[in-house]
MISE-110991 format. One record per residue: x, y, z of N, C-alpha, C in turn; residue in one letter. Coordinates in steps of 0.001 Angstrom, whole numbers, plus 500000, padded with zeros to 6 digits. Example, Ala and Ser with C-alpha at 12.3 -4.5 7.8 and 13.67 -1.06 7.14 Angstrom:
513190494310507800512300495500507800513200496700507800a 512850497750507080513670498940507140512900500030507870s 
***
This chain:
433171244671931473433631243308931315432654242504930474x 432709240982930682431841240660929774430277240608929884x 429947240505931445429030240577931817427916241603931267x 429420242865931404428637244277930622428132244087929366x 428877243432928892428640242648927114427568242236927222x 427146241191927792426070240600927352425025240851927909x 425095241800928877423222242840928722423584243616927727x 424487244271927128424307245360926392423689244525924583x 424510242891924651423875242888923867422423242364923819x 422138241640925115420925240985925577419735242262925020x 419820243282925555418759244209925129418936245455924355x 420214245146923497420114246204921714419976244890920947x 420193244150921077420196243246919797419257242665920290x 418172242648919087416664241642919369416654240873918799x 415243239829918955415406238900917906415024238756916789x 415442238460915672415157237926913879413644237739914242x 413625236558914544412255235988914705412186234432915469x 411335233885915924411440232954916892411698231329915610x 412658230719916390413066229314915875411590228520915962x 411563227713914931410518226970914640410947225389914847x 410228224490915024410430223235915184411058222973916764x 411628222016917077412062221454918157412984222470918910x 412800222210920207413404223426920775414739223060920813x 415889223944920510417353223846920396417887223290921597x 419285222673921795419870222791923459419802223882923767x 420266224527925013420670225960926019421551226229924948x 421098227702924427422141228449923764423167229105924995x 424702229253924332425765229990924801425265231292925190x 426129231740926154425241233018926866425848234236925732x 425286235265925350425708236186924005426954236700924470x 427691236611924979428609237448925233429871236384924414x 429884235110924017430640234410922829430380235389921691x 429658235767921526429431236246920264430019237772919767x 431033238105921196431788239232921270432600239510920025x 433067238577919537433947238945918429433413238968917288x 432459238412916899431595238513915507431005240238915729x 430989240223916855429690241626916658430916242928916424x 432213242597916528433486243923916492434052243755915106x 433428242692914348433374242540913086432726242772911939x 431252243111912344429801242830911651430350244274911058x 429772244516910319429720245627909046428320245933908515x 427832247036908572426624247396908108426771248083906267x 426428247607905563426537248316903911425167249105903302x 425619250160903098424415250860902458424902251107901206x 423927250224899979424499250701898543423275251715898210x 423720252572897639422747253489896737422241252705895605x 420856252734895390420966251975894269420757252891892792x 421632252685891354421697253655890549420601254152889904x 420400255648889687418874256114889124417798255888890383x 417825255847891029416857255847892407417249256825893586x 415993256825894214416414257520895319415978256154896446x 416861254947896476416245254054896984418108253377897555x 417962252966898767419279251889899236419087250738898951x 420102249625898802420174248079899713420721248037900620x 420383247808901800421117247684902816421232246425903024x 422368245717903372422878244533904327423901244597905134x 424340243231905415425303242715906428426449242330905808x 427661242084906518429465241741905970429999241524907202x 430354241016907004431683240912907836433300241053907437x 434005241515908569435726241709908303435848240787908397x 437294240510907494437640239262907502439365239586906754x 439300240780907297440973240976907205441246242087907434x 442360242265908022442700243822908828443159244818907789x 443205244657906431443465245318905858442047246068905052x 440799245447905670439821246114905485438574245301904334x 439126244351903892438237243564903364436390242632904202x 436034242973903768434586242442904308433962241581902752x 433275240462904064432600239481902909431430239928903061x 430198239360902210429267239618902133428561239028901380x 427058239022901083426378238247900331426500238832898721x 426381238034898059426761238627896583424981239250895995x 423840238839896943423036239863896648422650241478897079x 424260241568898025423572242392899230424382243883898005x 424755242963897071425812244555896290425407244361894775x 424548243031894364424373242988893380422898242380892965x 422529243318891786420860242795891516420698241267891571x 420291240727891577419721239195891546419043239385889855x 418404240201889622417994240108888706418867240557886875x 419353241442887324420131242021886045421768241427886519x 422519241044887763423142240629888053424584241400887579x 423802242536887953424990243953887713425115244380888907x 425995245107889570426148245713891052424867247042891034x 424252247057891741423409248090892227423888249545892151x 425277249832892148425553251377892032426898250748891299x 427009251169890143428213251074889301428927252503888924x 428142253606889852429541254677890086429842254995891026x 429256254760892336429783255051893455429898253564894622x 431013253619895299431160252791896124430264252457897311x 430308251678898105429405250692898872429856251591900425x 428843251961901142429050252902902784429088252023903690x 430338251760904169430429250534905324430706251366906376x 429476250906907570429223251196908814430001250211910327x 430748250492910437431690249840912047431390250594912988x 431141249361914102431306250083915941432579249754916280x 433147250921916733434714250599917623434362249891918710x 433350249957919544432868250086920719432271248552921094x 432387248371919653431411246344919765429867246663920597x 429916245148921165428704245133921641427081245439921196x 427625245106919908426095245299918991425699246880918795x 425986247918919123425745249214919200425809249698917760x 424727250846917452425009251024915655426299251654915156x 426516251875913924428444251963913455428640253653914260x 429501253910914527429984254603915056431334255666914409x 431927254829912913432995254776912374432398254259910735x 432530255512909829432103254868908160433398255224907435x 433173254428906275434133253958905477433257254119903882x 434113253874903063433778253753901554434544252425901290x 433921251756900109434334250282899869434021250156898721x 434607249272897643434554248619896457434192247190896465x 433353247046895305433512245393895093434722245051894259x 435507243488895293436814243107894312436525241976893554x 435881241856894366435401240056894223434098239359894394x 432962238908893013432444238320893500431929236512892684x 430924236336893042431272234768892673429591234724893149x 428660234639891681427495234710891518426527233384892190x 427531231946891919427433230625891648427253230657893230x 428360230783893944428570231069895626427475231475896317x 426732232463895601426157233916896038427144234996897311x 428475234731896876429517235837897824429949236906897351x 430475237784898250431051239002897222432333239603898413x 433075239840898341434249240638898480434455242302898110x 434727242989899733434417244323899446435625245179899917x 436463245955899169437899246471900312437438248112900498x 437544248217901462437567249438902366438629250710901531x 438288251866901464439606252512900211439676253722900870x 438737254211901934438888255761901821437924255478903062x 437870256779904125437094257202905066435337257981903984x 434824258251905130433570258133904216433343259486903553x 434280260755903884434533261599903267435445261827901922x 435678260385901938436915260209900550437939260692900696x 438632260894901914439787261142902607440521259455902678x 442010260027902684442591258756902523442520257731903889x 442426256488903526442793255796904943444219256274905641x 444259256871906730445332256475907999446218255516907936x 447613255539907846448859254706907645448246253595909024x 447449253699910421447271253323911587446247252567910856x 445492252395909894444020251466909760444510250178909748x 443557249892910762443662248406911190442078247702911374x 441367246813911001440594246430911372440322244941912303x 439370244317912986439653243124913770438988242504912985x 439384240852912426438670240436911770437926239469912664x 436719238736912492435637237727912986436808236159913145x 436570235417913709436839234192914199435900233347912948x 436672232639911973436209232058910972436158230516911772x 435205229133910901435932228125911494434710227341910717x 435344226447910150434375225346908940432867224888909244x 432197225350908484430232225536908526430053224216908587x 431064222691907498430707221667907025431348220747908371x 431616221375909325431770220455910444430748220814911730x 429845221042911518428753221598912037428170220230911910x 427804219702913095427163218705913435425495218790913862x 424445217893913014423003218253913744422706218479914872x 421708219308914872421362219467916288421942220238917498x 423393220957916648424072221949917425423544223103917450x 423410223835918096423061225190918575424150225921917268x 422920227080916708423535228189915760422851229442916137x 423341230331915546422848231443915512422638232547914061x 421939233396914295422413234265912502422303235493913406x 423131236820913141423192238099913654423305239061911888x 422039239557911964422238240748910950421562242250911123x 421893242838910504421135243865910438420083243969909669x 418738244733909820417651244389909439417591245386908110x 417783245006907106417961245211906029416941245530904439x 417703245247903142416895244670901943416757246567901333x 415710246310900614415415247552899576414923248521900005x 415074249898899932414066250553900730414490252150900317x 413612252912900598414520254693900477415414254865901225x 416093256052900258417624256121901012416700256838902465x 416550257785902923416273257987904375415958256834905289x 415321255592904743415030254405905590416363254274905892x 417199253918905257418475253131904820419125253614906390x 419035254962906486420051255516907589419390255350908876x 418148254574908881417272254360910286418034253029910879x 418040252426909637418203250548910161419149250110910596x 419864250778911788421141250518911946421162249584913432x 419797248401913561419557247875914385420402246323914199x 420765245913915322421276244336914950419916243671915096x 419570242096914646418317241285915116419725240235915271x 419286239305916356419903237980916185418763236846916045x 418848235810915458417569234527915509419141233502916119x 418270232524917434419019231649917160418366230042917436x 418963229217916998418003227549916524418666226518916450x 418817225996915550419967224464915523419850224089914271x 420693223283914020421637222760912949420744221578912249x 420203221563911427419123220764911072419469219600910028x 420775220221909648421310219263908423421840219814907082x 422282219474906006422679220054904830422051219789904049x 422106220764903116421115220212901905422226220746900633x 422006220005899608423210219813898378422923221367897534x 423759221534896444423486222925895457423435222082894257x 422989221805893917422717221416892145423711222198891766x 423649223224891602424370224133890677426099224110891094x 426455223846891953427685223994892141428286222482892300x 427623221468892487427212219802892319428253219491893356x 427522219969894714427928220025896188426669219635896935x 427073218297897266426560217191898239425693218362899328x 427037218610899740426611219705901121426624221335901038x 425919221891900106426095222946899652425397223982900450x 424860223988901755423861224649902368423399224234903837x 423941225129904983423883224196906375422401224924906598x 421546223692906957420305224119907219420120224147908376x 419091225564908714419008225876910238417203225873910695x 416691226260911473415339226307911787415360227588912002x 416310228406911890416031229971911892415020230580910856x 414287231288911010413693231845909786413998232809909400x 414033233441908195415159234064907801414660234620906376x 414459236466905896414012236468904642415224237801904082x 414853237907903375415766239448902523416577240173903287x 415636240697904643416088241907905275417175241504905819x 417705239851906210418574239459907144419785239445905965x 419503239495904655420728239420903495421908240024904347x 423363238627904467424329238609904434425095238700906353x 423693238458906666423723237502908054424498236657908366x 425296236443909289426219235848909953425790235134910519x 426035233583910527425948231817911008426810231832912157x 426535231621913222427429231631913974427503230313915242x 428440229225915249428410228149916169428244228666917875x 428346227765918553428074228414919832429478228659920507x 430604228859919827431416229032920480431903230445919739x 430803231057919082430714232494918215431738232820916522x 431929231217916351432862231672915398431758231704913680x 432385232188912773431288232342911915431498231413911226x 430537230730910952430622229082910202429741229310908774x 429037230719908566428007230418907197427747231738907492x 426898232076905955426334233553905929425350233343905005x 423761234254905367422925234050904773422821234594903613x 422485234476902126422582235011900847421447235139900254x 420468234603900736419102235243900192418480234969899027x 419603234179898312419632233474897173418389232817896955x 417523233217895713416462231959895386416769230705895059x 417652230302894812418709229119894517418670228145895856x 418982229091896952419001228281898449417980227593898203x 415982228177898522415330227028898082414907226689899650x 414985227779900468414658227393902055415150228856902157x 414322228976903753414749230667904451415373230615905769x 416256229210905869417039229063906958418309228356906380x 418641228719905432419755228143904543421036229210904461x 422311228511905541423371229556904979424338228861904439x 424908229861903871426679229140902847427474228833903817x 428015227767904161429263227573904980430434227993903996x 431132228614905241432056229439904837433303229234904072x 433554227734903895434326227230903187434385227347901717x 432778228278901538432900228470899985433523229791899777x 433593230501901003434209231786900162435557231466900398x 436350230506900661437769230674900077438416230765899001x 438005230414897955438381231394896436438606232373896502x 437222233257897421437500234537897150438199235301897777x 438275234908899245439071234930900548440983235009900502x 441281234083899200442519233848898770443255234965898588x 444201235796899420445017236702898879443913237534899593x 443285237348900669443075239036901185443919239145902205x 
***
């Protein structure tokens, strides 16, 4: 039941790292956070000419197999080309929830991404043997619900997997969740996208490895995702989720 839930996730899922500044209200007991975690998606890209991964975080966000994600977690920041431009992206799912590592892999494409955002859009195409998907594939998607109505001082959370650059053998170790959780500190604008409120700021601390980390209100729905972006300009800065509806459109 849920109870079971939330020791199981109380002690597999650790923490990011401890909230800084003023202490938050009483966070929600983890077991809200049931449905984000039957959603979370683990990605291992190969990266091309290396014997090296990126690993991050995604989330479902449609039963037909689409997962969002940070647009650095699939693409260089620097050359701002996808990291493996011949082979597809290894998405890791637990049937089982409860924060436990994937249990169930997949192969995935990028469809969609949107540099400006820092988002990216990934569809699921094949089991991880390159066998076709099952006429039965169904996935559960996460409980979405607007980042920009996030009021100060509310209790948040970020849940990712501990991530970023590393050798492929690391890549297949890190299949740990961390959660950090803190409060709602305020927005801060994007120059670049010439959005007032372009960035819900948290007191979480937050660097690379958490790339494409899940924001989550206390009633577990996902309100923002972390992007890692040098652009953000802070390491407790996520996208409310209202920006990936462009890309979101038609999944």
């Amino acid at each position: 039941g849920m109870v079971g839930l939330a020791m199981v996730v109380l002690f597999v899922v650790r923490p990011l790292v401890s909230a800084s500044g003023p202490l938050a209200p009483t966070p929600p007991s983890h077991s809200v956070y049931a449905d984000a975690l039957d959603a979370i998606a683990f990605l291992d890209t190969s990266v091309d000419g290396s014997s090296r991964s990126t690993v991050g975080t995604g989330v479902v966000v449609s039963e037909n197999g689409r997962i969002l994600t940070a647009y650095n977690a699939v693409y260089d920041p620097t050359t701002q080309r996808p990291y493996n431009r011949n082979s597809p992206v290894k998405v890791g799912l637990n049937t089982g929830g409860g924060g436990q590592p994937p249990n169930v892999w997949y192969l995935a494409r990028v469809v969609r991404a949107d540099r400006q955002r820092d988002l990216a859009i990934l569809q699921i195409f094949a089991r991880e043997n390159g066998s076709p998907l099952p006429n039965s594939f169904r996935l559960r998607p996460a409980p979405l619900k607007e980042g920009l109505s996030m009021r100060v001082d509310e209790p948040i959370a970020v849940i990712s997997y501990m991530g970023g650059n590393m050798e492929a053998q690391q890549a297949s170790q890190m299949q740990t969740l961390g959660i950090g959780e803190g409060q709602v500190l305020g927005f801060t604008p994007d120059v670049a996208l010439q959005a007032e409120r372009g960035w819900i700021q948290s007191d979480i601390g937050l660097s690379i490895r958490n790339i494409g980390g899940l924001g989550l209100d206390q009633q577990g729905n996902v309100v923002g995702l972390y992007t890692g972006s040098n652009l953000a300009g802070g390491s407790g800065l996520l996208r409310p989720i209202e920006y990936a509806q462009p890309l979101l459109a038609g999944s």
